[in-house]
N, C-alpha and C positions, 0 to 999 in steps of 0.2 A: 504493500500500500504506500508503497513510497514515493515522494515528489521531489521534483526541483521547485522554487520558492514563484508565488505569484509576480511579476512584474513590478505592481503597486505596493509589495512589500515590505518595510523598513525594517531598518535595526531594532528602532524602536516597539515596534508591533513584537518584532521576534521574540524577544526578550519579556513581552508582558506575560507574566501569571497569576492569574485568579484562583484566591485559596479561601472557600466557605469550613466555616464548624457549623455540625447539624447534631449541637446538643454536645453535651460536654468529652462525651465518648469517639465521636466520631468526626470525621476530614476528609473534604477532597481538594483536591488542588487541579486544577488543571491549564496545560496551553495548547494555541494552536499552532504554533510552531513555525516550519517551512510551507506549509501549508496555503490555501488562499481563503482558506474557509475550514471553522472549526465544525467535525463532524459526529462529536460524542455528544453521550448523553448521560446523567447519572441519577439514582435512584437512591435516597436514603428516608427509610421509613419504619413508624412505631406503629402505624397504625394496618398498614396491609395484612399483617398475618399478627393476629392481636396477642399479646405478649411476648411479640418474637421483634426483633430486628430484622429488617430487610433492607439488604445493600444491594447494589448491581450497577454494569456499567455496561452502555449500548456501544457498538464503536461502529458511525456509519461509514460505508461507501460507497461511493458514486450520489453523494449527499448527505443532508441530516436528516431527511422527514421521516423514513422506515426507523432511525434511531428514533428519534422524539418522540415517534406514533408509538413505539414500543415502550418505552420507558412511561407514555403516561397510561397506556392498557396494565404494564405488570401488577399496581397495586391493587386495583379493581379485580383484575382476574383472580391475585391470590386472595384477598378476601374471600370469595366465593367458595376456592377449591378448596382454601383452607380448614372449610367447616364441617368438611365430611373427608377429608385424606388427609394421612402422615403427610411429612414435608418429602420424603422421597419421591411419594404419589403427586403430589403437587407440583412438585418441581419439572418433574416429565413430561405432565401437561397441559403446565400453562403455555410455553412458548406455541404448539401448534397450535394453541387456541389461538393466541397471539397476532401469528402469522393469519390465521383463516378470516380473522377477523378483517386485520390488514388488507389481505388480499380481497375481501366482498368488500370493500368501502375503496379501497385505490389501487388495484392491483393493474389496471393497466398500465397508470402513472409510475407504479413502482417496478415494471420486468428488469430494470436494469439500472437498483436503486435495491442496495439492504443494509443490514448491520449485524454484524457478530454481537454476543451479548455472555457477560456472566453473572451469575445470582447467587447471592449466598443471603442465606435465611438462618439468623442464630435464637434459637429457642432457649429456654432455661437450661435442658442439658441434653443438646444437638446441634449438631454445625451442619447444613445440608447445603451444599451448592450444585446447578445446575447452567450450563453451558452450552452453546454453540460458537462454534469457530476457535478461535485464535485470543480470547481476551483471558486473563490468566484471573484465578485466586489464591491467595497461599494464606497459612494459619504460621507464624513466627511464636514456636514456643522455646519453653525456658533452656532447652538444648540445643533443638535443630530447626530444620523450617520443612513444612508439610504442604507436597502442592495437593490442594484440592481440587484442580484439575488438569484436563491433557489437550493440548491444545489437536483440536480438528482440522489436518491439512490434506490435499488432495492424496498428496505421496502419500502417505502412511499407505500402510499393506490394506488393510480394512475400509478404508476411507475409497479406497483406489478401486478398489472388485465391487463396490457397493454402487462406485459410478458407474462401472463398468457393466453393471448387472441391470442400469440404470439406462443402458445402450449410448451412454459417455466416453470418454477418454481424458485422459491427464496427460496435456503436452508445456511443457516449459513451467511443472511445476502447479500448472492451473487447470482447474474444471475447462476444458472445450481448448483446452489453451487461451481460458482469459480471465477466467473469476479463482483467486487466490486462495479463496476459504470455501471449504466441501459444506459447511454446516451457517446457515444464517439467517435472519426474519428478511423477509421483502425477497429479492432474487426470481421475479415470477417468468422472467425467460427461461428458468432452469427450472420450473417445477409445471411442466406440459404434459407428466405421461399421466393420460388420465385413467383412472381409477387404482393408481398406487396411491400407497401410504406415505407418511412423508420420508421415511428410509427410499425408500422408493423413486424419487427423485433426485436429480441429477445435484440437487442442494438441498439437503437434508433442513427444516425445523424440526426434528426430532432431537431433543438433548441428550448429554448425557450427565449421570448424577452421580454425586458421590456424599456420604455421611458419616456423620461418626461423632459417636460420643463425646460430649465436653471433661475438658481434664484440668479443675480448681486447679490442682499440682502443677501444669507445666502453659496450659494455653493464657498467652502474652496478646498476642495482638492480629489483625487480618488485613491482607492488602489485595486488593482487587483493583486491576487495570487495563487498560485496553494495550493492543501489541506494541504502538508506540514508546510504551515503558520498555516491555520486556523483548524489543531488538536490541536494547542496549545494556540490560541488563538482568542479570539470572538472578531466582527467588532466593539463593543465597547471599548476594550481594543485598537484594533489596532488606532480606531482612536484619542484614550486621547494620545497612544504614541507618534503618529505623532506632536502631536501639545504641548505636552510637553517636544519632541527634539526642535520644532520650537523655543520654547519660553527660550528655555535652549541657544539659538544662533547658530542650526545646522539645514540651510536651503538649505543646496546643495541638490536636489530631491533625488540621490543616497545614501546621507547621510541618510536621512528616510529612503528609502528603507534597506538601512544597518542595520540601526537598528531595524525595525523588523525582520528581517533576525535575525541576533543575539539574540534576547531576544526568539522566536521560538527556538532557536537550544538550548541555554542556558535551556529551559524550557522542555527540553526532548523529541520535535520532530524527529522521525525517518528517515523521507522521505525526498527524495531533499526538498530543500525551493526555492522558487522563486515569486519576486514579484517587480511590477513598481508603484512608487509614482506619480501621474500627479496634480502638484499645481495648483491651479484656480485664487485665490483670495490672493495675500501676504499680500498687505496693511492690511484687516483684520485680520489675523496671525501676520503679526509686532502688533498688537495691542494686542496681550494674557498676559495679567499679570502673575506672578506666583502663584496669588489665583489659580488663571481662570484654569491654568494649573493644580497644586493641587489637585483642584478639583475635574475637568475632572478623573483624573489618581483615586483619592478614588470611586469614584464612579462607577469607573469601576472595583476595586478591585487590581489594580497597585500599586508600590511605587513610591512617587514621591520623585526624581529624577531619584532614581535607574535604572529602567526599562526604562529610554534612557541611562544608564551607564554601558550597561554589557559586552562591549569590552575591560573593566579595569578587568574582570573578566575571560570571554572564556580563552586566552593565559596561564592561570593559572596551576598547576599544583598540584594536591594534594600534595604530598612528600614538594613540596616548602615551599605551605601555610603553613605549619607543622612546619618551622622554624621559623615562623617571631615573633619576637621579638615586646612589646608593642611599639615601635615604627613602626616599618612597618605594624603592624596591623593599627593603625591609620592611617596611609597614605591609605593603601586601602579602610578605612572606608571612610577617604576623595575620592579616586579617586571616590568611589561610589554614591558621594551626600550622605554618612550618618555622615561623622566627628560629630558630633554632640554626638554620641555614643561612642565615643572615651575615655571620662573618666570614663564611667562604666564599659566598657572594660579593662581598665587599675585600678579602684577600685578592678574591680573581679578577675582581674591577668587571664586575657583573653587573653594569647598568641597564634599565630597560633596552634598550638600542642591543645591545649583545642578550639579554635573555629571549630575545622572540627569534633568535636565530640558531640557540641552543635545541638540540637533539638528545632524547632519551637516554643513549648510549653517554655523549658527553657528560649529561648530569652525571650518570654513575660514574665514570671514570676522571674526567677533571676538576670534581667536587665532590668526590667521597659520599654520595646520596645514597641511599638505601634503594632497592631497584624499585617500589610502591610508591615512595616519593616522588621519584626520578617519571613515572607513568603519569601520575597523577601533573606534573608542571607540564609535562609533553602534551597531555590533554590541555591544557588550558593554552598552549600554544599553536595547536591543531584549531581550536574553538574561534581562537586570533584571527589565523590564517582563513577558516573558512568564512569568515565573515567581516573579512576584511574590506571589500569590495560594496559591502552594502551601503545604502544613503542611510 
């Protein structure tokens, strides 16, 4: 789903993120990025499925209306299913209800117009998400991180004989060779063969679900996003970041959402971004050390601090960097959580003008940088570079 940027695009557009709290627990943040038009949608709700939480994230394309048509049917529909089905039964079918509805109210307008979508429904003690396409959910507990879904793409083995059985084919990675996601609401070019089910169709609303018991002991927090997060970033990364913003003392839910957002876009994602933080457990999150946090962040291949620090970085502007003086470099190195680097920078007579021409390799070998740090400035000299050219 990737683009090169609109024409009428600025730096300044690029760079805008919009970050809601929806109640003390939960955040979204999201932007439209390289894009020329933001095409998510997102759903946070107490009232859909009553005393449950309801999160979800539409991610449209070839538009927003199938996202927004979807995102305002979900709550409506799970109330209803909710009153006679578990949340596993619910969750499998509300989207084709979704979709059918879509489809008798605007389906001709939509044949070539949908949105991937994922949902997660957390009950007193139940986590159940349900899915189509590519938009990810993960549960970040006190050890490891849990995806609770799999992302639906044409390649997969299953996905592939399903189109196939669908009298489809998969060329360049896409349904027919042109639609990138085998599973999604709208899509009504792909969904002709009459009287199949919606497996049956060259583009599956048929979800799939996944559930499983709440754990007081270990479950921490939930991120759900559309693919534009997770092309740049895998649900181990996403969740050291969460929790080494946590521990850095940024616990407003929108704030994590923020900053994955940022550290995505910083990191050369193309596509909208969008995505909601839903916290579970703070008390054990107040409890993260900065090992712990550390840690987390090397092990996933993050720097720590940095990569909850790259708002000191986006607003940036190559020409600018190019000025700064050993002292303003320092200050940046400090806004970034690296001061620490600041007197080999200033040994090597490392002023802006010579850092945006530094290479990853050189950090490590003519400043002694740890190879994490050493990534981490490379990225923000790549972010320079790619958007240097903009008005």
């Amino acid at each position: 789903m990737s683009s090169q940027p609109g024409e009428a695009t600025t730096f300044a557009e690029l760079v805008v993120i919009h970050a809601s709290d929806h109640g003390a627990a939960t955040g979204s943040a999201d932007a439209r990025g390289w894009r020329p038009a933001m095409e998510d949608a997102v759903v946070v709700s107490r009232d859909a499925v009553p005393g449950a939480v309801t999160l979800a994230v539409f991610d449209g394309h070839g538009g927003v209306d199938v996202a927004k048509a979807g995102a305002a049917a979900l709550g409506p529909k799970l109330t209803e299913l909710s009153k006679s089905l578990p949340p596993s039964e619910y969750l499998a079918s509300v989207f084709p209800l979704i979709d059918f509805a879509i489809k008798e109210k605007d389906g001709a307008k939509f044949e070539a117009m949908g949105s991937t979508a994922v949902c997660v429904v957390v009950t007193a003690d139940e986590i159940a998400c349900g899915w189509l396409g590519d938009s990810k959910a993960l549960l970040g507990t006190a050890q490891s991180v849990e995806p609770l879904s799999t992302d639906h793409k044409p390649t997969d083995a299953g996905e592939k004989a399903r189109i196939a059985a669908a009298d489809g084919h998969v060329l360049r990675g896409r349904v027919n060779g042109v639609l990138a996601v085998s599973r999604a609401l709208g899509d009504y070019l792909y969904k002709q063969k009459a009287g199949a089910p919606p497996e049956g169709q060259l583009v599956s609303c048929a979800p799939d679900v996944t559930t499983r018991k709440r754990d007081a002991s270990g479950d921490d927090f939930l991120v759900l996003a559309c693919d534009g997060l997770w092309e740049k970033m895998t649900i181990e990364q996403a969740r050291a970041l969460v929790r080494c913003a946590w521990q850095m003392g940024y616990k407003a839910p929108s704030d994590l959402a923020k900053r994955l957002v940022e550290y995505a876009l910083m990191a050369g994602s193309m596509d909208n971004i969008t995505c909601v933080v839903h916290v579970l457990d703070t008390k054990r999150l107040d409890a993260l050390s900065e090992a712990d946090a550390r840690a987390g962040c090397e092990a996933a291949e993050l720097c720590y601090p940095a990569c909850a620090c790259v708002r000191a970085v986006l607003p940036l502007r190559r020409r600018d960097v190019q000025q700064y003086d050993d002292g303003r470099m320092a200050s940046l190195l400090d806004a970034v959580g690296l001061g620490r680097h600041a007197p080999a920078f200033a040994a090597q007579q490392v002023n802006g003008e010579c850092f945006v021409e530094v290479v990853e390799r050189e950090f490590v070998e003519d400043l002694d940088m740890p190879a994490g740090d050493a990534a981490f400035l490379a990225l923000c000299n790549e972010w320079w570079e790619r958007t240097a050219a903009w008005p």
